[in-house]
C-alpha positions as CSV (number, residue, x, y, z in Angstrom):
1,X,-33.5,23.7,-14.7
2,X,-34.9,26.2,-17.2
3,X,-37.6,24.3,-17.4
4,X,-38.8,24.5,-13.6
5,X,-38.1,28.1,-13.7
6,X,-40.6,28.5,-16.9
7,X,-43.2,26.5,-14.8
8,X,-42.3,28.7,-11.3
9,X,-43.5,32.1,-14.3
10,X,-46.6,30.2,-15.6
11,X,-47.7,29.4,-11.9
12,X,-46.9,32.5,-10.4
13,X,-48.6,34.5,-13.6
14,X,-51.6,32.1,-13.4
15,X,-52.3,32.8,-9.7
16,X,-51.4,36.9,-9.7
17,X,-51.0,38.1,-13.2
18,X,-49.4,41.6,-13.0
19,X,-51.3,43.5,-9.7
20,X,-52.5,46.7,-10.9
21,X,-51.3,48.5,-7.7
22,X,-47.5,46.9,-9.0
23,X,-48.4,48.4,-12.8
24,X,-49.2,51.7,-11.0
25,X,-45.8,52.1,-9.1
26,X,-43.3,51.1,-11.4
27,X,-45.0,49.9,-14.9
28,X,-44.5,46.7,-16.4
29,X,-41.2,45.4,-18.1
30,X,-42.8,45.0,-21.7
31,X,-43.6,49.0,-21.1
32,X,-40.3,49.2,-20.5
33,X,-39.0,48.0,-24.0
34,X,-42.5,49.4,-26.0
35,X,-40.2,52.9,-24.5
36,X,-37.0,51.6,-26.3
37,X,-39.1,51.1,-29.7
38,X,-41.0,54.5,-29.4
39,X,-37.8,56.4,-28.8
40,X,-36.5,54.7,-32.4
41,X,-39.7,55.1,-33.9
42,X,-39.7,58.5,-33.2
43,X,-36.3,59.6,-33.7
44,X,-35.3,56.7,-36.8
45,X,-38.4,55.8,-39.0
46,X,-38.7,58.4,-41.7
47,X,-35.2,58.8,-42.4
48,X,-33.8,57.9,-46.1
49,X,-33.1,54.5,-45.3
50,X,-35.9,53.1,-43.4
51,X,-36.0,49.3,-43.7
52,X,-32.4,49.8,-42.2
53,X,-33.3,52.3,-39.6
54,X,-35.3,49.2,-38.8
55,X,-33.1,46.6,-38.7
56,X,-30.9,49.1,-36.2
57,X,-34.1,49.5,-34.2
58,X,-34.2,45.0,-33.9
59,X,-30.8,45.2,-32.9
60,X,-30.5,48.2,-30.1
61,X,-34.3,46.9,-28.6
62,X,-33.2,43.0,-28.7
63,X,-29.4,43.8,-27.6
64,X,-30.7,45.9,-24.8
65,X,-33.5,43.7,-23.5
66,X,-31.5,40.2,-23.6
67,X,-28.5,42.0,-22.8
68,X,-29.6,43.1,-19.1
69,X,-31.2,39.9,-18.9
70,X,-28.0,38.0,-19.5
71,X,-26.8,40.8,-16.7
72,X,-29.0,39.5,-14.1
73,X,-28.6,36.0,-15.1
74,X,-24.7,36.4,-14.7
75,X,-25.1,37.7,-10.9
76,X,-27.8,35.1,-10.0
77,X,-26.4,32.3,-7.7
78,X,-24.9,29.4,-9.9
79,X,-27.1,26.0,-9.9
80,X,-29.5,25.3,-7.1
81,X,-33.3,25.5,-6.8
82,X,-32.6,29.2,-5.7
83,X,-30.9,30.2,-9.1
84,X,-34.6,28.8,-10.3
85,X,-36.6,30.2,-8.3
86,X,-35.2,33.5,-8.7
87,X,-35.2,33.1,-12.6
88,X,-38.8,31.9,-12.6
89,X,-39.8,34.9,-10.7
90,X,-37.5,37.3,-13.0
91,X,-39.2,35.3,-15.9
92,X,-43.2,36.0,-14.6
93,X,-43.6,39.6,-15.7
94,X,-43.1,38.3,-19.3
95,X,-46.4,35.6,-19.2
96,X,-49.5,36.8,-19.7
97,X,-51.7,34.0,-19.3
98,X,-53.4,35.4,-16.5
99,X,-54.1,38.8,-18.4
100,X,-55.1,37.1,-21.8
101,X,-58.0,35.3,-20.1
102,X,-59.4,37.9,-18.3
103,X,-59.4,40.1,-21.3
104,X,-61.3,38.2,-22.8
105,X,-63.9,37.6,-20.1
106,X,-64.4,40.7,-20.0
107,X,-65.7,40.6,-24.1
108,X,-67.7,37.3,-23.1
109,X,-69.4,39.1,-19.9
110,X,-71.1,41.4,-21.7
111,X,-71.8,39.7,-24.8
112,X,-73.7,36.9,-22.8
113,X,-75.8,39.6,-20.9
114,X,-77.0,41.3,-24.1
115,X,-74.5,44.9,-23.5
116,X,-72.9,45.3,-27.2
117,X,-71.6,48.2,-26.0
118,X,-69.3,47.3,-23.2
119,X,-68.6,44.2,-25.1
120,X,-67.3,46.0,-27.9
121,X,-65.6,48.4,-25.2
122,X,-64.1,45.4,-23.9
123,X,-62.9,44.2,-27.3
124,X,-60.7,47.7,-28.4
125,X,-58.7,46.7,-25.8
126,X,-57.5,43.7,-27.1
127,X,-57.6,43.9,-31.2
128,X,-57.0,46.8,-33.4
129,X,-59.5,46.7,-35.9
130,X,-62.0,49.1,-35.0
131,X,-64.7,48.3,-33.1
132,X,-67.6,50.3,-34.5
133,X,-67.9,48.1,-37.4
134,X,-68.3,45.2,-35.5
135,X,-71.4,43.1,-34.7
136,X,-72.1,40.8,-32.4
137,X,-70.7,37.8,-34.2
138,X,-68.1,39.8,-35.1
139,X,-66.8,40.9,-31.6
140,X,-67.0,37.1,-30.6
141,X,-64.5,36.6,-33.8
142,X,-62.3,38.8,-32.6
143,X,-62.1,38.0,-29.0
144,X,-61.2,34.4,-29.7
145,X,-59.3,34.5,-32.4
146,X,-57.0,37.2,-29.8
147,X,-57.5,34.3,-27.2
148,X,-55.7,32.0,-29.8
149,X,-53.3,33.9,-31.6
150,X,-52.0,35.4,-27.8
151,X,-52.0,32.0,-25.7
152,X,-49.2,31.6,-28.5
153,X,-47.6,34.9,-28.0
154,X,-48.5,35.7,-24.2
155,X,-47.7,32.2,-23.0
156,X,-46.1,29.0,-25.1
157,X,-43.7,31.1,-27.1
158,X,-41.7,33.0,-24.2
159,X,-42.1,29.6,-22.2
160,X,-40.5,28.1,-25.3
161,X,-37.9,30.0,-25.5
162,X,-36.9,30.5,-21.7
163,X,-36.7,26.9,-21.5
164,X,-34.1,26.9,-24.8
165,X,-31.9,30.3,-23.7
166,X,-32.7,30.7,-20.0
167,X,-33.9,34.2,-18.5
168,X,-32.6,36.3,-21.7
169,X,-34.3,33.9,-24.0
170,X,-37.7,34.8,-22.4
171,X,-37.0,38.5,-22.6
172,X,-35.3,38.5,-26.1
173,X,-38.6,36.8,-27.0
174,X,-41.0,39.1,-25.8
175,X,-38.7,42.3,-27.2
176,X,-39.5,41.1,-30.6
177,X,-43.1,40.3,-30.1
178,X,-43.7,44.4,-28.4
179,X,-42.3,45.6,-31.5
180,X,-44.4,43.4,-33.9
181,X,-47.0,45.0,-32.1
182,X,-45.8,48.3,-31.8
183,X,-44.4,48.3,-35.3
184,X,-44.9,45.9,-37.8
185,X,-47.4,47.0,-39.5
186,X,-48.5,46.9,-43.2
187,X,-49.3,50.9,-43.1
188,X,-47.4,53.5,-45.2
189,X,-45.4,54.3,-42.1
190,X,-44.5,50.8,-40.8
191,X,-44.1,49.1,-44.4
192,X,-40.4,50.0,-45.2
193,X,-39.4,50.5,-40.6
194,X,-41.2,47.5,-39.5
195,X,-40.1,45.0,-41.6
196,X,-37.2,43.4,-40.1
197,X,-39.1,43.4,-36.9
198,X,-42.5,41.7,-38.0
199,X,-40.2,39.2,-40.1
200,X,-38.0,38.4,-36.5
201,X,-41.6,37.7,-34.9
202,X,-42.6,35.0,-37.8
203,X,-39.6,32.9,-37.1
204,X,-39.1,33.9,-33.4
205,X,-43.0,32.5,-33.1
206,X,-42.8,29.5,-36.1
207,X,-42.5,26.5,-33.5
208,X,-44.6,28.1,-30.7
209,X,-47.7,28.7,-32.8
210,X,-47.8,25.4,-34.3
211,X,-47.6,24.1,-30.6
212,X,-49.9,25.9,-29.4
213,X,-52.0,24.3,-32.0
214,X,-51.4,21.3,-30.9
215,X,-52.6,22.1,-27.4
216,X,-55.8,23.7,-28.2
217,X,-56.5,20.6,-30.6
218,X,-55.1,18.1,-27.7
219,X,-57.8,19.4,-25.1
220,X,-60.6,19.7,-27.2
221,X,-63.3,17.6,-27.1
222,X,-63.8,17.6,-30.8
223,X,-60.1,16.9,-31.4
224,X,-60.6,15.4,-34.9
225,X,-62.2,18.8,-36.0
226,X,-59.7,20.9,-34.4
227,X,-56.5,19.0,-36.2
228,X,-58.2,19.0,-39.7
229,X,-59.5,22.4,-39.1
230,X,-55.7,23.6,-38.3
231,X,-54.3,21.2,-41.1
232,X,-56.0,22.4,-43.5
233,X,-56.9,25.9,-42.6
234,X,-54.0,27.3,-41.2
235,X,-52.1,28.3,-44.4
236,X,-54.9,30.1,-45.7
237,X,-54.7,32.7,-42.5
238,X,-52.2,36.4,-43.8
239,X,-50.1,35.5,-40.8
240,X,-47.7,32.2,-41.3
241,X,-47.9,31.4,-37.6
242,X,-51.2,32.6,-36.0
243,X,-53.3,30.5,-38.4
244,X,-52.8,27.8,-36.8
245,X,-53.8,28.4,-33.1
246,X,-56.8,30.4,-34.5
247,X,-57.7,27.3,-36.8
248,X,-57.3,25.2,-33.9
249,X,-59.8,27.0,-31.5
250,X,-62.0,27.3,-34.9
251,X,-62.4,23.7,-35.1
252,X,-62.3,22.6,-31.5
253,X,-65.6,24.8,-31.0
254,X,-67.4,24.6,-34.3
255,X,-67.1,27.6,-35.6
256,X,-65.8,29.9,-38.3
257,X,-62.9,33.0,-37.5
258,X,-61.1,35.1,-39.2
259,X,-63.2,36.0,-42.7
260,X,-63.1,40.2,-43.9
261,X,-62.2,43.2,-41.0
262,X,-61.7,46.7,-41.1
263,X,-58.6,48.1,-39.4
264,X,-59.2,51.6,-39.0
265,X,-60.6,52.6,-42.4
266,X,-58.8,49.8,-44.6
267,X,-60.7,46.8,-45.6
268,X,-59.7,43.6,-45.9
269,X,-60.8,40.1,-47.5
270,X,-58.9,37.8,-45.3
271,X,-60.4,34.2,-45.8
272,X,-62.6,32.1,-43.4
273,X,-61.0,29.4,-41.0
274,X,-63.4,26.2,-40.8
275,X,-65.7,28.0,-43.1
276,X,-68.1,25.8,-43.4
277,X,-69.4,26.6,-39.4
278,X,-71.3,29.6,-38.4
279,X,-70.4,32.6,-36.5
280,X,-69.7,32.0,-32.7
281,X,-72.5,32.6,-29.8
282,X,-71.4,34.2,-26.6
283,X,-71.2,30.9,-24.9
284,X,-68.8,29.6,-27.3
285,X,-66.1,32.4,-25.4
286,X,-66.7,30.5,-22.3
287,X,-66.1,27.1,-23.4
288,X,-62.7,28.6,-25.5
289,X,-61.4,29.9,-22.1
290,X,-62.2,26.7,-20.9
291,X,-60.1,24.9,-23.3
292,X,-57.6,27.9,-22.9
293,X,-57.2,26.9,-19.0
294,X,-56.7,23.3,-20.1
295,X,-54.6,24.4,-22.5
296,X,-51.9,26.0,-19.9
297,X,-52.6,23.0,-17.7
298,X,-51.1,21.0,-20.8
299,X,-48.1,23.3,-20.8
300,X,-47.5,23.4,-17.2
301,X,-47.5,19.9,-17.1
302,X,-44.8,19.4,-19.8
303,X,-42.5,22.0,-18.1
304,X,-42.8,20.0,-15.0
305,X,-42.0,16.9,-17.1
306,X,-39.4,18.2,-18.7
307,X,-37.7,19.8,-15.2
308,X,-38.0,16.1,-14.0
309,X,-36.0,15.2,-16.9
């Protein structure tokens, strides 16, 4: 039953996203919680004890977020396709297929029609290293290796783990992933605060990412590249789990990602995934949303599998 609500999110999010005219009266949920973890950041980080001002930041943001979850999912009717309809549509707001792929069509758009500038607009929406330093090979780097990191964290992993724990699964999920983002960064601020919080979002995201792997590898026409590609690239990446979607997508389209950035003004030296391809073209961001939308297809067709189960 979980299952069929998780496909009722995926095809509502797919079809609608989140309607700006809804964000514009009452938000979105994830801004909700990204409230939550400002509040502690402002009022908690900085204290004597930060790494455990941190750890009480994980548990009020997680405890709150699954725990008004578990609320609703206590008053929903018991059993019945209404209990999963009503849990798919409670579960929507926390997929973000629909939102990933137009981001980055929006990087793509441009890129193909020769504007660097908006392209490189486009792309400090969506990454945080900054965009002035980046090229055109560059921008296309970064816009697909956000399309493969985030069809992990935007769609598989709080698909994953609605279909494990139900409605509060979904939500505890995507609490810990808003305050990776938010907060678990390697700075001097975050180092110490953030680091119970970026450790929750490696194991919260272990299964999903490698999944998500699978996927992109699965629907890709050069599927031998993109498995030995993510076999034997993925470890190298600074992040346990998004090397392997990103190695995935490198492979499946021939082309090398990751390699050095700058974030803000720090440098860094990261290595190449399927180094031995060049640096992507703009068309190479339409074919990756192609597989991206094949991708979903994959996953929408093992949650109805699973519901038939």
């Amino acid at each position: 039953m979980t299952a069929a609500a998780m496909f009722i999110a995926l095809a509502i999010d797919a079809l609608v996203g989140w309607p700006d005219w809804v964000f514009r009266r009452i938000g979105h949920p994830v801004s909700w919680i990204g409230r939550i973890i400002s509040w502690a950041d402002r009022n908690w980080n900085g204290k004597k004890s930060s790494r455990m001002a941190g750890v009480a930041t994980v548990i009020l943001v997680v405890g709150v977020a699954a725990g008004v979850a578990w609320a609703v999912a206590w008053v929903l009717p018991s059993g019945g396709w209404l209990a999963v309809v009503l849990t798919g549509i409670l579960a929507w707001p926390f997929v973000a297929a629909k939102s990933l792929h137009d981001h980055v069509l929006a990087v793509a758009v441009p890129l193909a029609d020769g504007d660097p500038d908006g392209a490189r607009k486009a792309v400090s929406m969506i990454v945080g290293r900054n965009p002035d330093t980046l090229d055109e090979a560059a921008m296309g780097r970064a816009a697909l290796e956000s399309l493969a990191e985030n069809a992990s964290d935007g769609v598989v992993a709080p698909l994953f783990w609605g279909v494990l724990l139900g409605l509060p699964g979904t939500v505890a999920y995507k609490a810990i992933n808003t305050m990776d983002s938010m907060i678990g960064h390697r700075t001097p601020r975050y180092e110490n605060f953030g680091w119970a919080a970026a450790r929750l979002d490696d194991v919260a995201n272990y299964i999903p990412a490698r999944l998500t792997g699978v996927a992109i590898a699965v629907v890709s026409k050069a599927r031998g590249t993109a498995w030995r590609s993510m076999l034997r690239d993925a470890g190298q990446h600074r992040s346990p789990n998004a090397g392997w979607p990103e190695a995935a997508m490198a492979g499946a389209l021939g082309v090398r990602l990751s390699g050095p950035r700058v974030y803000g003004d720090r440098a860094t030296e990261d290595p190449w995934l399927n180094p031995v391809a060049g640096d992507p073209r703009p068309e190479d961001l339409f074919l990756a949303l192609r597989l991206f939308r094949r991708a979903v297809l994959v996953v929408a067709v093992v949650l109805l599998g699973l519901a038939a189960l």
